[in-house]
C-alpha positions as CSV (number, residue, x, y, z in Angstrom):
1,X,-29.6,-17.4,175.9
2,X,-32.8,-15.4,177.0
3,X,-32.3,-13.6,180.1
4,X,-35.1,-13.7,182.9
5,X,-35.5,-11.9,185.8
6,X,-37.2,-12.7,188.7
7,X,-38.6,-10.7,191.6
8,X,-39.8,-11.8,194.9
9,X,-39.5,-11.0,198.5
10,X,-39.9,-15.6,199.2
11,X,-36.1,-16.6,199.3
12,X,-37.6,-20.1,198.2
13,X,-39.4,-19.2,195.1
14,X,-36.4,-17.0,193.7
15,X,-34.4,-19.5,194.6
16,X,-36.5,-22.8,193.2
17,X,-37.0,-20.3,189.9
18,X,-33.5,-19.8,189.2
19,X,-32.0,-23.2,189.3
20,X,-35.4,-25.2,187.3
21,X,-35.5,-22.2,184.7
22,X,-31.5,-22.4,184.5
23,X,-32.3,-26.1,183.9
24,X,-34.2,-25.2,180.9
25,X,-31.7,-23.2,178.8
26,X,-32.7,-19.6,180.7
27,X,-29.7,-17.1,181.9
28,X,-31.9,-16.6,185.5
29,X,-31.6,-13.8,188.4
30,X,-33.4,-12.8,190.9
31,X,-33.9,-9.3,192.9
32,X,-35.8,-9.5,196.1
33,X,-37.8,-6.2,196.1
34,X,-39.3,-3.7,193.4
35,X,-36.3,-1.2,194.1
36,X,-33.5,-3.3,193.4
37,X,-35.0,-5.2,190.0
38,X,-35.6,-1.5,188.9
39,X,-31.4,-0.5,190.1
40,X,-30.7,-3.8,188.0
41,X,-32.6,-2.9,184.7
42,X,-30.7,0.2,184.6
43,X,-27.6,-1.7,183.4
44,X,-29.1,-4.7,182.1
45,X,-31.8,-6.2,179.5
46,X,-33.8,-8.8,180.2
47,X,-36.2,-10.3,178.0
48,X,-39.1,-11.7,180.4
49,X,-39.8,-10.3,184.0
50,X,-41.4,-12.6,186.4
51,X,-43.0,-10.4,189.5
52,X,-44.8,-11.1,192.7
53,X,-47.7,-8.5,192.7
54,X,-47.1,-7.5,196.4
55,X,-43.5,-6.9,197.2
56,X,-42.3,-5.1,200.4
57,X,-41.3,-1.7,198.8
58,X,-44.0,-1.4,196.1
59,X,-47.0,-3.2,194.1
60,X,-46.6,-5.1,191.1
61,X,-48.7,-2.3,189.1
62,X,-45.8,0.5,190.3
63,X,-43.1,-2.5,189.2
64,X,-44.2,-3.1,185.8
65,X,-45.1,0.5,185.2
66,X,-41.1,1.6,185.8
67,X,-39.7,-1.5,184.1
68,X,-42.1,-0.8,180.7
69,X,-41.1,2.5,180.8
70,X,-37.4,1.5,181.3
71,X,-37.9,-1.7,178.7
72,X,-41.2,-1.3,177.1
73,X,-40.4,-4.3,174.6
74,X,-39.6,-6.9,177.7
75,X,-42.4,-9.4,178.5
76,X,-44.2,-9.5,182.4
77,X,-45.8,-11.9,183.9
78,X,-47.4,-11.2,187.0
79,X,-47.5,-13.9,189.9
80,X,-49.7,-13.3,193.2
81,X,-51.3,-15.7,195.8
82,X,-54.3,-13.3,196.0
83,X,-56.3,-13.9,193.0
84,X,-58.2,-10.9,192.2
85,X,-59.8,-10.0,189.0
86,X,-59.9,-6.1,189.5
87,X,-55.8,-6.4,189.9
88,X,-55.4,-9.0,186.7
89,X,-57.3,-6.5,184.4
90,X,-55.0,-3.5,185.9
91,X,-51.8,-5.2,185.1
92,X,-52.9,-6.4,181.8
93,X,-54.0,-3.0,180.5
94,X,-50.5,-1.8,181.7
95,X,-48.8,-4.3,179.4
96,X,-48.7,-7.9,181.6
97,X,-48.2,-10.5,179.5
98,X,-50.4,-13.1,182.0
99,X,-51.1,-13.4,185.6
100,X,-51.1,-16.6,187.1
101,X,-51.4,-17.6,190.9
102,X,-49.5,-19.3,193.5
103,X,-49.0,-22.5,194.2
104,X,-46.8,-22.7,190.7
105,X,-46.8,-25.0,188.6
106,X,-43.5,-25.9,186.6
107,X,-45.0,-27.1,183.4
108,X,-47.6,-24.3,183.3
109,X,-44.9,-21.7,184.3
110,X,-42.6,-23.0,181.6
111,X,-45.4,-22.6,179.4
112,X,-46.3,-19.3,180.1
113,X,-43.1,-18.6,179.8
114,X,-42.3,-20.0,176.1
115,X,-45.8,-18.4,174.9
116,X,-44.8,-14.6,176.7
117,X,-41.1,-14.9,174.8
118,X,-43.1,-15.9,171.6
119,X,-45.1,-13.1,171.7
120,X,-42.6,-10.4,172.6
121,X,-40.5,-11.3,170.0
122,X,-43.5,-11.2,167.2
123,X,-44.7,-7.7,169.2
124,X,-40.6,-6.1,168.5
125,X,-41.1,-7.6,164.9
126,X,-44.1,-5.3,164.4
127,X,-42.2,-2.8,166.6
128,X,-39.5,-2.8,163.7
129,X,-41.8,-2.5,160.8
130,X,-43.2,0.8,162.0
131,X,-40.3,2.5,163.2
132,X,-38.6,2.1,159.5
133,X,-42.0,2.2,157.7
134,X,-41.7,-0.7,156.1
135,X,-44.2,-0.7,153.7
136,X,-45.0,-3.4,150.9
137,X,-44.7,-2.3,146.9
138,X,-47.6,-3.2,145.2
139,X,-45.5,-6.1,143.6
140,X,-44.4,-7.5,146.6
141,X,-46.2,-10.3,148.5
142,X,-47.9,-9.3,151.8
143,X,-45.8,-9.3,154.9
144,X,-45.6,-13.2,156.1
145,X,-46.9,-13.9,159.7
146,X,-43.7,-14.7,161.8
147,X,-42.7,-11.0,160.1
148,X,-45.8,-9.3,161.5
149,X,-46.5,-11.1,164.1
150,X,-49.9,-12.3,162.8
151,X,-51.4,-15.9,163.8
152,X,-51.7,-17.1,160.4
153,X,-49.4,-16.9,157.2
154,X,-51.3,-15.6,154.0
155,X,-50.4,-18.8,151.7
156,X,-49.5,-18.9,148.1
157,X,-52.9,-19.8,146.5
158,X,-54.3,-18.6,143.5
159,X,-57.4,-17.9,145.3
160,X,-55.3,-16.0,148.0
161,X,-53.6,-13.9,145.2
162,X,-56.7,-11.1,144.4
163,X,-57.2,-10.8,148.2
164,X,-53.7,-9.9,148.6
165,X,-54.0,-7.2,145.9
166,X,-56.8,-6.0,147.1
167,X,-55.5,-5.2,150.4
168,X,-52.3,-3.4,149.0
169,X,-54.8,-1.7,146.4
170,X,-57.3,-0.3,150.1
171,X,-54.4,-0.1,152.6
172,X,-52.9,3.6,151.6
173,X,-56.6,5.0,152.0
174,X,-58.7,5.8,154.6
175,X,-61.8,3.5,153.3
176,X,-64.0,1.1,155.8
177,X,-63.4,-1.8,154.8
178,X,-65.9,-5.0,155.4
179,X,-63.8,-8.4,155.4
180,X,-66.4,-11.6,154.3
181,X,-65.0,-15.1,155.2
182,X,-66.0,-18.2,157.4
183,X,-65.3,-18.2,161.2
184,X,-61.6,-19.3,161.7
185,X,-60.5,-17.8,157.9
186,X,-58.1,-15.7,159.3
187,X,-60.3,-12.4,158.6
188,X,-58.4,-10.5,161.6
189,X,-55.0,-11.2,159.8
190,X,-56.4,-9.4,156.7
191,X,-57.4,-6.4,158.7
192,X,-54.0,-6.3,160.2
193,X,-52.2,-6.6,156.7
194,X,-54.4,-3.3,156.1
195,X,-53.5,-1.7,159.3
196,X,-49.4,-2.3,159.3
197,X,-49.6,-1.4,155.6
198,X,-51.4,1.8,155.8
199,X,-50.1,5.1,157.3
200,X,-51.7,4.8,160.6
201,X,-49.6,1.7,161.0
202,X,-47.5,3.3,163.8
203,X,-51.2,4.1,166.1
204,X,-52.8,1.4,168.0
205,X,-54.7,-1.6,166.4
206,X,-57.7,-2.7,168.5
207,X,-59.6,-6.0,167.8
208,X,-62.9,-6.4,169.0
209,X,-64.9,-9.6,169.1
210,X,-68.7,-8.3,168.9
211,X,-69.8,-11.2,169.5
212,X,-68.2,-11.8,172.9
213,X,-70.0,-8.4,173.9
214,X,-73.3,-9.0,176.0
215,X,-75.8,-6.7,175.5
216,X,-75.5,-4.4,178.7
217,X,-71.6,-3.8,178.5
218,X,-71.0,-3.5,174.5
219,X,-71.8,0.6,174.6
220,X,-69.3,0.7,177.4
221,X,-66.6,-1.6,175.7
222,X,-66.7,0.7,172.4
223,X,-67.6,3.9,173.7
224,X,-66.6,3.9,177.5
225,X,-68.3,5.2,180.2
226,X,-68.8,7.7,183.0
227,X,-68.3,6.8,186.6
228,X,-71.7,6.0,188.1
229,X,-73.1,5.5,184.5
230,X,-74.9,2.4,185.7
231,X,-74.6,-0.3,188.4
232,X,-70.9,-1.0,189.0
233,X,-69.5,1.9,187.2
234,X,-67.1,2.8,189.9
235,X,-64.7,4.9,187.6
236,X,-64.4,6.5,184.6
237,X,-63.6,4.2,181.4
238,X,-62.2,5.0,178.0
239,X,-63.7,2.7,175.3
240,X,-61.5,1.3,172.9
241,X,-62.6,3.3,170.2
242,X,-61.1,6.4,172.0
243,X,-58.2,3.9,172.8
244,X,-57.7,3.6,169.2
245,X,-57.5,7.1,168.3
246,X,-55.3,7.4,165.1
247,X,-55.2,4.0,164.4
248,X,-57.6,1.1,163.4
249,X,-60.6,-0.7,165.0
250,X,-61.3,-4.3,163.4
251,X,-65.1,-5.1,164.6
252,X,-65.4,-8.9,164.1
253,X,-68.7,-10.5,163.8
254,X,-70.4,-6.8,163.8
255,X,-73.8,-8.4,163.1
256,X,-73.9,-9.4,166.5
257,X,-74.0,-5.8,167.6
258,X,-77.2,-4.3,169.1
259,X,-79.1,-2.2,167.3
260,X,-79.3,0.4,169.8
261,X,-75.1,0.4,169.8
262,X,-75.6,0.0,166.1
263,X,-76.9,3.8,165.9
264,X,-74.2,4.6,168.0
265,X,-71.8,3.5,165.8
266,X,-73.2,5.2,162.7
267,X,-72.6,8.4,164.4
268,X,-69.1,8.0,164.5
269,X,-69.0,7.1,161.2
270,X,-70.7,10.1,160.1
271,X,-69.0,12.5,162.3
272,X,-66.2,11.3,163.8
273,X,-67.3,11.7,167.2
274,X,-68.1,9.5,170.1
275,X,-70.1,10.1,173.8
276,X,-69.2,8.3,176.2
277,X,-72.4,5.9,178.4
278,X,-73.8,8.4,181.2
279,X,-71.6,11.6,179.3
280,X,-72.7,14.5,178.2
281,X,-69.0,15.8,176.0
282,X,-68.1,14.8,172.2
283,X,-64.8,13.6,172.2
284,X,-63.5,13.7,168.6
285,X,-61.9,11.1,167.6
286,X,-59.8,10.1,164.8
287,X,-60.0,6.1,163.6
288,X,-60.2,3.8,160.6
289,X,-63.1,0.9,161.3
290,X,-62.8,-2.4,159.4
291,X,-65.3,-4.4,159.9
292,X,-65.7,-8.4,159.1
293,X,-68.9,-10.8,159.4
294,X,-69.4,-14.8,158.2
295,X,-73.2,-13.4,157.3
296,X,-73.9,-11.2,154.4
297,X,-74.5,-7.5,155.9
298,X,-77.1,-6.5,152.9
299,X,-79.0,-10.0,154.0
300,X,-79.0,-9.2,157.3
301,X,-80.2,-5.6,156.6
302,X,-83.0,-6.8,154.7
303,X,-84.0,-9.1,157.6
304,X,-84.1,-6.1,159.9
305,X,-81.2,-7.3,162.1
306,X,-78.7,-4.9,161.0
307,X,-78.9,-1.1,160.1
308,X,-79.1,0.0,156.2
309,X,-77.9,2.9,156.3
310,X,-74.8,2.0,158.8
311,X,-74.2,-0.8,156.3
312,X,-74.1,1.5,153.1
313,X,-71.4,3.6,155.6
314,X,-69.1,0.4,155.9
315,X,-69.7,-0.8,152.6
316,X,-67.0,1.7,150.6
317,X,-64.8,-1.5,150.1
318,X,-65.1,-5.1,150.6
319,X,-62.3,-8.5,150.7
320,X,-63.8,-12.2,150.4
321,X,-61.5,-14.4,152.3
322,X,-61.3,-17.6,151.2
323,X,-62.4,-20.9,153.0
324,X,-59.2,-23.3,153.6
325,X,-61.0,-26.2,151.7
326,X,-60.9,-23.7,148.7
327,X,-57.0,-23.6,148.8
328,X,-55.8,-27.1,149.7
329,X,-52.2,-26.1,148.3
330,X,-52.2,-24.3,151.4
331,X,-52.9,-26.5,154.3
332,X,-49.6,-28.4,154.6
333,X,-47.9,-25.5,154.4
334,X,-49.8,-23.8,157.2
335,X,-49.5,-26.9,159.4
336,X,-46.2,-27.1,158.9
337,X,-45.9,-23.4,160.3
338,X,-48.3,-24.2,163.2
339,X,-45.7,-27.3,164.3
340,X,-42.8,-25.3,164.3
341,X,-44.7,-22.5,166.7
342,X,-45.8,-25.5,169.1
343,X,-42.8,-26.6,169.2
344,X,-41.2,-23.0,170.3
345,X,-44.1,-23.6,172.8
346,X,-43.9,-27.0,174.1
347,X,-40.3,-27.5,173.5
348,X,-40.6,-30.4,171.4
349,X,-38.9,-31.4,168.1
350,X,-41.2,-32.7,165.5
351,X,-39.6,-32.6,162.4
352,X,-42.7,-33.0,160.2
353,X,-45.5,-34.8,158.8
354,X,-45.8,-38.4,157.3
355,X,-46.9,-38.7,153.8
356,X,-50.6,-40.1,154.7
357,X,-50.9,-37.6,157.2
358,X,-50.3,-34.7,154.9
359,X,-52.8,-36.7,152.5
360,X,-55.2,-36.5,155.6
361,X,-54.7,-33.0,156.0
362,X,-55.4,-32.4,152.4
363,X,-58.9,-34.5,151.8
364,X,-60.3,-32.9,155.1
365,X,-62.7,-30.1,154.5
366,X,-61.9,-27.7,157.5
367,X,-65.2,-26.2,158.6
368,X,-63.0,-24.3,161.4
369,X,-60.5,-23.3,158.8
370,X,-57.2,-22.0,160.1
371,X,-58.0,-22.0,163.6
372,X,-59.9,-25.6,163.5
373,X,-56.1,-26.7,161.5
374,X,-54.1,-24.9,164.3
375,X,-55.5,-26.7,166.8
376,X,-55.3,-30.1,165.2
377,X,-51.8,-29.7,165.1
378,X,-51.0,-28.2,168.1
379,X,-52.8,-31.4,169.6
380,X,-51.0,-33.7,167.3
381,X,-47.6,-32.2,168.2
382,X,-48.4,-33.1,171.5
383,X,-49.5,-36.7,170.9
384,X,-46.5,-37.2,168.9
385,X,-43.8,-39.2,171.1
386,X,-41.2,-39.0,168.1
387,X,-39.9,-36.9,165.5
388,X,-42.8,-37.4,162.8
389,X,-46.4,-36.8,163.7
390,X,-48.3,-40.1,162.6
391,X,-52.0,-41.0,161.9
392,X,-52.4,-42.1,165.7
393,X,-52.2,-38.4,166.3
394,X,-54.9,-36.8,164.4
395,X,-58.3,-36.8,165.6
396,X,-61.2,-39.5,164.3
397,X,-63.0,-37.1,162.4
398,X,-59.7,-36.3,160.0
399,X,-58.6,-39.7,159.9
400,X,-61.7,-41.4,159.0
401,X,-63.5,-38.6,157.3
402,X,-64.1,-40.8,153.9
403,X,-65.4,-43.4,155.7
404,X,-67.6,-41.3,158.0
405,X,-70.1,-40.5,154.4
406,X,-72.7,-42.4,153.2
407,X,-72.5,-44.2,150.2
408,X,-75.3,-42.8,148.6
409,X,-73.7,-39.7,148.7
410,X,-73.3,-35.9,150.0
411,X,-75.7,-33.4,150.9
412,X,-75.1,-30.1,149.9
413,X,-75.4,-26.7,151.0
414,X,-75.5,-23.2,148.5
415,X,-72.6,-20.9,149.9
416,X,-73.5,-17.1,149.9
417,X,-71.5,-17.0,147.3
418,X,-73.1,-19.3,144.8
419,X,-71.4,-22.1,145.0
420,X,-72.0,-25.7,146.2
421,X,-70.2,-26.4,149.5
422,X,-70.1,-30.5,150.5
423,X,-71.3,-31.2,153.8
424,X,-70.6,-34.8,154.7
425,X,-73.1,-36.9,156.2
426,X,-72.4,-38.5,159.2
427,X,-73.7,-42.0,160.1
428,X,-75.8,-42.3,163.5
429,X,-73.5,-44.3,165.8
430,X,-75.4,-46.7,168.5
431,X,-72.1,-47.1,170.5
432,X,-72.9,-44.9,173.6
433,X,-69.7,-45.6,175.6
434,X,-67.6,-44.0,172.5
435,X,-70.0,-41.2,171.9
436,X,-69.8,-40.5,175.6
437,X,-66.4,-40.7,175.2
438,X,-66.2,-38.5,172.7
439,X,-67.5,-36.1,174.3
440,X,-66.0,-35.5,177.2
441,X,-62.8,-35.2,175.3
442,X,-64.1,-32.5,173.0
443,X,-65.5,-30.6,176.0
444,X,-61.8,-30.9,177.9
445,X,-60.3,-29.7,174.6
446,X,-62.4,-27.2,174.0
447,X,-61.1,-25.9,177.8
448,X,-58.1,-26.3,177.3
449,X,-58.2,-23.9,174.4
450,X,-60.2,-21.5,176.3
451,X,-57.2,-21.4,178.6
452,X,-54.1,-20.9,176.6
453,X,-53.8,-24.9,178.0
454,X,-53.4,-23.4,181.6
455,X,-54.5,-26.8,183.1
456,X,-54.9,-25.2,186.3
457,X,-57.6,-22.9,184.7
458,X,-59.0,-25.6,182.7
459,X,-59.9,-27.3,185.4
460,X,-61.6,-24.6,187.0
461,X,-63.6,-24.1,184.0
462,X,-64.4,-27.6,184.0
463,X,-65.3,-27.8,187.6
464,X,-63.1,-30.7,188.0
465,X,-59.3,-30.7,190.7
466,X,-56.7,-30.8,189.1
467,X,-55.2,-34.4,189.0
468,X,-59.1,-35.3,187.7
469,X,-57.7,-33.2,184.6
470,X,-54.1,-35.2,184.1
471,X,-55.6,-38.5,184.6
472,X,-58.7,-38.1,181.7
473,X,-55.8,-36.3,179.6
474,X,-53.3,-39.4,180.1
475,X,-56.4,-41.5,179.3
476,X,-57.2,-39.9,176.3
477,X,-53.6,-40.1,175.4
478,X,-53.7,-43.8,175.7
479,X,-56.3,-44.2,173.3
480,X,-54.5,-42.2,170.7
481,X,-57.4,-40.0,170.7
């Protein structure tokens, strides 16, 4: 039985916590101030803390810093009635799991909850590797996800099998590596096969989404930045490449990079050196960079809209990750690792697929890949009232993909790599209702995702109260959307 602990200076919330987590299979206690959760760690272990941010004897940031040092593997989540962004980003940079806001919710707590116990687990299981530098022989397969604690499992395709002997062949050297492969492919898997499988495997491993970077801040974000650098620069920052120091960098989507931050970058490539926005110091540093695009770098160099030179830098070694729809011996085996992790999270018991739903699955083409497939069956687990998810639960698009083409036949479009990828057509509907419809429940989806399903924060994002939310999601429900 996990063990959770709870700390808050409100008699009624410990209390309320303890009995409806102790109703849901948790061992539950509560301490009513910083000092004597601290006095109970000392003796005990638990494996999720939940912590009001302002207690009577300290803040949540002192809490969480002397329970991570006493139990750096335990998972914290943060709960406060003052939402403030400056004090989520503090807590998270010291190791929070979430921070979520009063009033509570039980099914997004219990949520939270599942998804923070998932993730500590996967976090120790990488912990593990390290410490007894467990590294994979050349004639082993790669490490599996739920032993890494990657999203995605690397599959047993033929296609799959010369990516996975490339990254043992370039993850014992020190060689940039760019990874090619769709959006949703699983390219940041690959890069953390490399990094846990190389000898920097026991330094930090920092992901970087270039193209969630806006223009202004992406210097900052990679390189950090001096207090009163520019507008807002209250304090001193360290960048992540410092952060990383040691260990790996994975830039995803580098083309997105500007071109000023783009000659940047090739200095640290060259010399191994960084300066900090508004600094005037070289701070060594000492870090591998994989890099990984859906566009062809040498194209985009040719076009003018990446550097040449910085791309004959990266270029010392490069993996081509397959799209899903090129290894369909895969896909039921990756959903059927996707429904067992949904269920861990929504505490359901789905045993599996029916046969024309695994045919579904197969004939789809998966323009999302992985993370388009993750999400399908995340949603379907969801949908699914019994033990076997059903047609009912997939979305139109999968369901009646065959019908959705023309009979006259497929347009196509020439892949970078040569080859002939089918795009189906898809018929003009003149049914507004539905295609209104349709997408509103694509847009609440899509919000939903953004916030780890936090409905709460869907909502907000949406711009809708909350009970708006439950009602179009019980609505949608009902039409087996």
């Amino acid at each position: 039985m996990q063990r959770i602990l709870i700390v808050d200076d409100d008699d009624d919330i410990r209390l309320l916590l303890v009995r409806f987590l102790g109703r849901h299979g948790y061992e539950a206690t509560s301490a009513e101030c910083g000092a004597a959760a601290l006095e109970w760690m000392r003796t005990n272990s638990p494996d999720l803390v939940l912590c009001d941010f302002r207690l009577d004897d300290m803040t949540g940031t002192q809490l969480l810093a002397g329970l991570k040092e006493q139990h750096p593997k335990c998972a914290v989540i943060i709960i406060t009635g003052y939402s403030d962004v400056k004090d989520a980003v503090e807590v998270m940079k010291l190791g929070a799991y979430d921070y979520v806001t009063k009033p509570l919710y039980p099914d997004e707590i219990l949520l939270t909850i599942k998804q923070a116990l998932i993730a500590a687990g996967e976090s120790a299981a990488v912990a593990e590797q390290v410490e007894n530098k467990i590294v994979m022989p050349k004639s082993a397969p790669l490490a599996r996800a739920h032993e890494i604690g990657a999203e995605f499992l690397v599959g047993n395709s033929p296609k799959y099998t010369t990516v996975i002997e490339q990254v043992q062949l370039v993850a014992p050297t020190n060689f940039s590596v760019i990874i090619y492969g769709e959006s949703g492919s699983g390219k940041e898997v690959i890069a953390k096969q490399i990094h846990l499988n190389s000898a920097r495997a026991d330094k930090p491993f920092i992901a970087i989404d270039c193209g969630a970077l806006s223009k202004e801040l992406s210097g900052s974000e990679l390189f950090g930045h001096e207090r009163g650098a520019f507008t807002g620069a209250v304090g001193q920052k360290t960048g992540s490449l410092e952060l990383a120091n040691g260990g790996t960098v994975f830039l995803d989507e580098i083309g997105n990079l500007p071109y000023d931050i783009q000659v940047s970058l090739l200095r640290v490539v060259q010399e191994r050196k960084i300066k900090r926005v508004g600094g005037t110091k070289d701070i060594e540093i000492d870090v591998r960079i994989i890099i990984a695009s859906n566009e062809r770098l040498w194209a985009l160099a040719k076009a003018g809209k990446f550097r040449e030179d910085l791309y004959h830098r990266f270029n010392e070694f490069s993996i081509e990750v397959p799209a899903l729809r090129e290894r369909k011996e895969d896909i039921v085996q990756f959903a059927r690792y996707f429904l067992q992790r949904t269920n861990s999270e929504l505490g359901k018991n789905v045993d599996g697929f029916a046969e024309d739903v695994e045919q579904a699955l197969e004939n789809y083409p998966w323009y999302g890949n992985l993370r388009e497939l993750k999400n399908v069956i995340k949603r379907a687990t969801l949908l699914t009232p019994g033990t076997m998810v059903e047609l009912r639960s997939l979305p139109f698009e999968i369901t009646n993909f065959q019908s959705l083409r023309f009979d006259t036949g497929e347009d196509t479009a020439s892949s970078e790599t040569g080859k002939d990828i089918s795009l189906p057509q898809v018929p003009y509907y003149n049914r507004l209702k539905v295609a209104n419809r349709d997408a509103e429940y694509e847009v609440i989806l899509d919000a939903l995702k953004q916030s780890g399903y936090n409905k709460s924060k869907a909502a907000k994002l949406l711009d809708i109260d909350r009970k708006t939310l439950y009602n179009k999601m019980k609505q949608y429900k009902d039409l087996n959307l």
